[in-house]
Structures are given as C-alpha cells and as structure tokens.
C-alpha positions as CSV (number, residue, x, y, z in Angstrom):
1,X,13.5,90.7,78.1
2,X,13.4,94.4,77.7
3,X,10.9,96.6,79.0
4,X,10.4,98.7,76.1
5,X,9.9,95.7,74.1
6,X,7.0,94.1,76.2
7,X,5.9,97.6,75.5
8,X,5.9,97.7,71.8
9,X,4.5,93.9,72.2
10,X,1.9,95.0,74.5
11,X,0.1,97.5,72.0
12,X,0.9,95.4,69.0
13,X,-0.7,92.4,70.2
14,X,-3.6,94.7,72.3
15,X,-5.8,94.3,75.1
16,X,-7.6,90.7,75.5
17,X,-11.1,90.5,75.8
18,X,-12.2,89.3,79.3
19,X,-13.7,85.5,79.6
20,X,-16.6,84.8,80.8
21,X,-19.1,87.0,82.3
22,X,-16.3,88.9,83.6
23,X,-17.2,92.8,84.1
24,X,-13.7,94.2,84.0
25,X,-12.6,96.5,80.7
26,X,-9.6,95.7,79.1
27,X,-6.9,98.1,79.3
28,X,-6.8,101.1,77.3
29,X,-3.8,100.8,75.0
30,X,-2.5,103.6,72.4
31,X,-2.5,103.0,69.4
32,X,1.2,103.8,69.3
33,X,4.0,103.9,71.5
34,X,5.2,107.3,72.5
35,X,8.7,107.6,73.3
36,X,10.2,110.7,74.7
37,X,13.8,111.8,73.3
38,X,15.9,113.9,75.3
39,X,18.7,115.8,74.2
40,X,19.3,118.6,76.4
41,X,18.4,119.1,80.2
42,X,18.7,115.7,81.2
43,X,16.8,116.1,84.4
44,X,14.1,118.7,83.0
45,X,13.3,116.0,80.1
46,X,13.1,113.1,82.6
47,X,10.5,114.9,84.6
48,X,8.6,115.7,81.4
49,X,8.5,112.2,80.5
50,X,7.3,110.8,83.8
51,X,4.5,113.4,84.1
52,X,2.7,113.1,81.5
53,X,2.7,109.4,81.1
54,X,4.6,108.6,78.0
55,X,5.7,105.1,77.7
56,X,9.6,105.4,77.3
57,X,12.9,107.6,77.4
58,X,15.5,107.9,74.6
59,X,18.6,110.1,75.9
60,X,20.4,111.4,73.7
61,X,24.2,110.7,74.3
62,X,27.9,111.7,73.4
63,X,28.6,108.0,73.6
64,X,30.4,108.2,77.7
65,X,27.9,106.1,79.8
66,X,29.2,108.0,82.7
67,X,26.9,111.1,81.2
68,X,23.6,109.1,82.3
69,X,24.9,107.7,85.4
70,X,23.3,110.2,87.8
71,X,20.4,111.4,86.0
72,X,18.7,107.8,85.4
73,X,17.9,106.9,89.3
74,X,14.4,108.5,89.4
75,X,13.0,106.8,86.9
76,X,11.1,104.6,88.4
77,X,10.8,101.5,86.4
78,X,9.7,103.0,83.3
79,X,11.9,102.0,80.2
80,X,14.7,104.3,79.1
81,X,17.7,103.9,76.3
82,X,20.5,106.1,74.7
83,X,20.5,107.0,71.2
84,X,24.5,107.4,70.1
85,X,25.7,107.3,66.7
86,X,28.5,104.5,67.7
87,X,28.6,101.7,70.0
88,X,31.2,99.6,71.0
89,X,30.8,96.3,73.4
90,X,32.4,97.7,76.6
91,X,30.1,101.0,76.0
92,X,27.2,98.5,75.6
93,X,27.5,96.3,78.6
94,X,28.1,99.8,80.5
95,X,25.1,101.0,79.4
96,X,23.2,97.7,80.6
97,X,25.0,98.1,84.3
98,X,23.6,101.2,84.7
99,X,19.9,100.0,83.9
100,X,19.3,100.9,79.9
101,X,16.5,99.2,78.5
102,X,17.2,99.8,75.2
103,X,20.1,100.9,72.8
104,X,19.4,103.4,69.4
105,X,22.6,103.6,67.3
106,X,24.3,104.0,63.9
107,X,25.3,100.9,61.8
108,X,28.8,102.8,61.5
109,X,31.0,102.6,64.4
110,X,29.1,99.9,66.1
111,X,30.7,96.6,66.9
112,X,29.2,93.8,65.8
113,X,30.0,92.4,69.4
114,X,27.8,95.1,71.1
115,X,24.4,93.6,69.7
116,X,25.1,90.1,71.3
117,X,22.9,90.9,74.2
118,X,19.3,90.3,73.9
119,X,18.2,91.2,76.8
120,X,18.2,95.2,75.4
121,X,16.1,96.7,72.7
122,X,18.7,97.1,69.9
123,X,17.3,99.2,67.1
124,X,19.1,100.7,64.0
125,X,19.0,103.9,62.4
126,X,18.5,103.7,58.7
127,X,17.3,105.7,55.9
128,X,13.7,105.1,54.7
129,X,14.4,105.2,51.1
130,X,17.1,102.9,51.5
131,X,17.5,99.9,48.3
132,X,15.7,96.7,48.5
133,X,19.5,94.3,48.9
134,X,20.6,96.7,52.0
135,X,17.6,96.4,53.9
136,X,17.8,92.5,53.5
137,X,21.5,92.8,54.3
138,X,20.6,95.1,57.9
139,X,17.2,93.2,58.2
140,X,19.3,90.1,59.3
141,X,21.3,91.5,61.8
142,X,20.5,90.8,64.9
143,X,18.7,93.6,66.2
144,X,14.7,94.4,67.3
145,X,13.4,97.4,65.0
146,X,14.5,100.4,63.0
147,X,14.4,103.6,63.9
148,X,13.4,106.6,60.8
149,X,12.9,110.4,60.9
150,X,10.3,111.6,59.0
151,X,10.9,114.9,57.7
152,X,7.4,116.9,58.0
153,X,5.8,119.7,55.8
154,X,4.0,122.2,56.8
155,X,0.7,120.5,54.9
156,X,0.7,117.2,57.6
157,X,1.7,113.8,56.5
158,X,1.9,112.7,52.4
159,X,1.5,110.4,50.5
160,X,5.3,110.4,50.0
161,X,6.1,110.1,53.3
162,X,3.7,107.0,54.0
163,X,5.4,105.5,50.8
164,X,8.7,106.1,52.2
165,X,7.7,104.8,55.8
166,X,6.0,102.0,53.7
167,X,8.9,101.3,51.9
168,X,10.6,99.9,55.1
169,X,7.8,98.6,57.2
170,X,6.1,96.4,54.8
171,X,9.4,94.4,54.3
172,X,10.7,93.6,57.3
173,X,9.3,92.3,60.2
174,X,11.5,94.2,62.7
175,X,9.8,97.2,65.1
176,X,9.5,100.8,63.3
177,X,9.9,103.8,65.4
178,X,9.2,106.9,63.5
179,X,11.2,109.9,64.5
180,X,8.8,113.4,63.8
181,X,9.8,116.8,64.7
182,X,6.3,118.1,64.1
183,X,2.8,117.6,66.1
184,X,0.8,114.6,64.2
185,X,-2.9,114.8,63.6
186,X,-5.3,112.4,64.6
187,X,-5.8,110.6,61.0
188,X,-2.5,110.4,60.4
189,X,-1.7,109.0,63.3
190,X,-4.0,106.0,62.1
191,X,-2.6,106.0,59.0
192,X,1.3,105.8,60.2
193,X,0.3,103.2,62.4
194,X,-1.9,101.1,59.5
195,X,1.5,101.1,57.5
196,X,3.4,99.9,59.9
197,X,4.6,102.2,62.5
198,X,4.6,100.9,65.8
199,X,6.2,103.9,67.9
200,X,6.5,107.3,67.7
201,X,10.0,109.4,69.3
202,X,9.5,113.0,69.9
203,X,12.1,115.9,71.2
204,X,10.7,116.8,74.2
205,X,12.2,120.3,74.1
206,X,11.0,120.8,70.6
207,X,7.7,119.5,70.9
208,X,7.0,121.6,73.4
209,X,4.6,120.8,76.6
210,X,1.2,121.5,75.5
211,X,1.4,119.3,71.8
212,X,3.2,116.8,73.6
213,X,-0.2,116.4,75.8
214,X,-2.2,116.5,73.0
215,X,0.0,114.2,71.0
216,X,-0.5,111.7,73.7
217,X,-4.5,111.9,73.8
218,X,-4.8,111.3,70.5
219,X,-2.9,108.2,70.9
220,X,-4.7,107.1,73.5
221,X,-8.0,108.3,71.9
222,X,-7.5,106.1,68.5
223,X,-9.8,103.7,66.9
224,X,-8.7,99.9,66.9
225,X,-6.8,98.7,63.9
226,X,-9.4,97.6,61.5
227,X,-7.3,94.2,59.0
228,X,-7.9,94.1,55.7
229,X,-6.4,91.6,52.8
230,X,-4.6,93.8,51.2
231,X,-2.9,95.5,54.9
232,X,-1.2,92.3,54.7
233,X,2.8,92.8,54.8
234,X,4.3,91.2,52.4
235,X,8.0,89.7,53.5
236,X,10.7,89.7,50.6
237,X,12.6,86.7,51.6
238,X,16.3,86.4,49.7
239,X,15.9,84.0,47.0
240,X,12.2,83.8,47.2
241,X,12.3,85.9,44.0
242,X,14.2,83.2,41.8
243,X,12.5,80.2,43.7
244,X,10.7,77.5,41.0
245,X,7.1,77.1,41.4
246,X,5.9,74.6,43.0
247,X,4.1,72.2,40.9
248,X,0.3,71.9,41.8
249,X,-0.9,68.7,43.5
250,X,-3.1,66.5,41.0
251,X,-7.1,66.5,41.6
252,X,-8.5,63.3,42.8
253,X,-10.1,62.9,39.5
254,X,-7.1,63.1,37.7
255,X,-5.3,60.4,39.8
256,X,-8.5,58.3,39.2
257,X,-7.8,58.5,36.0
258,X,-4.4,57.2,35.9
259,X,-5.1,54.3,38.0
260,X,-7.3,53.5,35.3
C-alpha cells in the first residue's frame, strides 16, 4: 500500500488511546497532512522537505521519469510523487520502478490503463466548482483523492472558498488535498480541515522557509476534531435521488390488531 496513504490514514483515523494503565502518550499527529511541492531546484526542494519534517514530496514534472531518476535516492523513506498533467501506463509503471509513492495528474491525457495499480496514491486534479453529474462520473474512477487549488485573498480564507472546498469534499468519500499559494492561519486551518480537507500541498519555493515552519507548527499545534450531527458528510449516491421510499415497518400494535 502506499506510503503517503497510510499517511493521510494515519491522521484521519488519529492517535489511539493507550490501554491499560499504560504511561506512554500517543503520538502527536497534525491535524493535516503537509505535503511539499517542488517545481524548481529539485535537490534544494528535497532538502527543504526533509529538514523541516513535512510528511510528503510532490515533484513537479515535464512528464519524462528519467527527470527524477537521480534526485529521488536521498530521500530516505519518506513518501514522494510527481504531479504531471498527462500520464500514460509505460510513464506510470516508470515512475513506480524508480520508487514514486504517489501519482498527481490531469483527467486529460491520462490513460485509463495507468490507474490500474493500487499500490500508488492516484489522485486527480479537478475544479472545485465542478457540477454535481461530473463529480459522480470522476468520483468512480478508480483513484484515492482529489487534488484542488484554492485561490487565496489577501483577507484569509472565505466563506466562498470553504463552500467551494465544501462543494467537493462533502460528496465524495475520496482524500482532498487542498493546493494554497498563501500562508494559512491557525483557525482556518481547523476550519479547512472540519470541511473536509485532509492535506495541504504547498510550493516550497513560494512559500518561502520561515511560513513554511510556521505553517507546520500550526499543524501540529491544532485542537482535535470536535464531531457534530450536522459535520456529517452526506454521500450523493447515483439514483439515490429517484429511489422509492421505503415503506415503514407496521408497530406491533397494529399487527395485533390484524390478527384480530
């Protein structure tokens, strides 16, 4: 199974209480995954990513798996993927030979052949306003998550943009990694990650050192998910819309009284 996906199940599903009258604390988990996207300086952005901790690498690539060959041995262990906008099955299985975890990719120009491989993280771009009939089409392909960029103002995260991010993640039961461009605040951290979001992929370059740090402290730093009734995803399920109603089941005093 991938790495990055025990990753994204690992904070999902959180850190077990100990049994007993064991001592030990759980692990501290974020309350998001942060990924580290890089485009650029391969080697710079590699170095980046293993310093300060973050919990997966997205490279950025012209779609030749020969262009990661050399810069992915020093790694060690920690999850890494390409993001390309096509991908074809020879280009996929290339990809997997040279140790990607994961694959980020366009639904155009991507055989359908390439996604037969579970053991990778597959995850699709899409648009977040997209229409209720092409999410349930992409939604049952076979892949792990969607990936979505969030466009930032300059006044933090909106209403709009949680509706948007909404939109998607309360539909589908698929991963959401959120693209962002901008530093994120701590509250709004908790509220991308109360809608839905389970990962967070940042530029490295244009992040920039110091908010990358403080991006990942506030990650770490955030307040358990607290459930309530109405958090509760609701799944559109094809058909479910023009599905008769089930007919309720008769009391026991009504089938008393047709014995009788």
């Amino acid at each position: 199974m991938s790495k990055l996906l025990d990753v994204l199940d690992k904070i999902k599903e959180g850190s077990p209480s100990p049994l007993g009258f064991s001592v030990k604390r759980p692990e501290k988990l974020p309350g998001m995954a942060l990924i580290g996207l890089v485009s650029k300086d391969y080697a710079k952005g590699i170095v980046i990513v293993k310093t300060e901790g973050l919990d997966a690498l997205i490279l950025a690539n012209s779609g030749d798996p020969k262009d990661v060959n050399d810069v992915t041995e020093n790694l060690d262990g920690k999850p890494w993927g390409v993001k390309v906008s096509g991908l074809s099955r020879d280009n996929a299985q290339a990809y997997q030979d040279s140790g990607s975890d994961a694959l980020v990719f366009d639904i155009e120009g991507t055989s359908a052949s390439a996604l037969v491989n579970d053991e990778l993280a597959r995850f699709l771009c899409v648009e977040a306003d997209m229409e209720d009939k092409d999410l349930r089409a992409v939604s049952s392909l076979p892949i792990d998550g969607f990936l979505m960029s969030l466009t930032q103002g300059n006044d933090g995260l909106t209403l709009g943009d949680l509706a948007l991010v909404g939109s998607v993640s309360r539909r589908s039961d698929k991963y959401i990694l959120l693209e962002v461009q901008k530093p994120i605040e701590g509250k709004d951290l908790e509220a991308l990650r109360d809608i839905g979001v389970h990962g967070l992929l940042v530029d490295v370059d244009a992040m920039g050192l110091d908010n990358l740090k403080s991006l990942k402290t506030s990650l770490m730093e955030m307040p358990k998910q607290v459930f309530k009734r109405r958090d509760r995803p609701i799944a559109i399920l094809p058909g479910s819309i023009f599905a008769p109603a089930e007919e309720p089941e008769p009391h026991e005093d009504e089938e008393e009284d047709d014995e009788e």
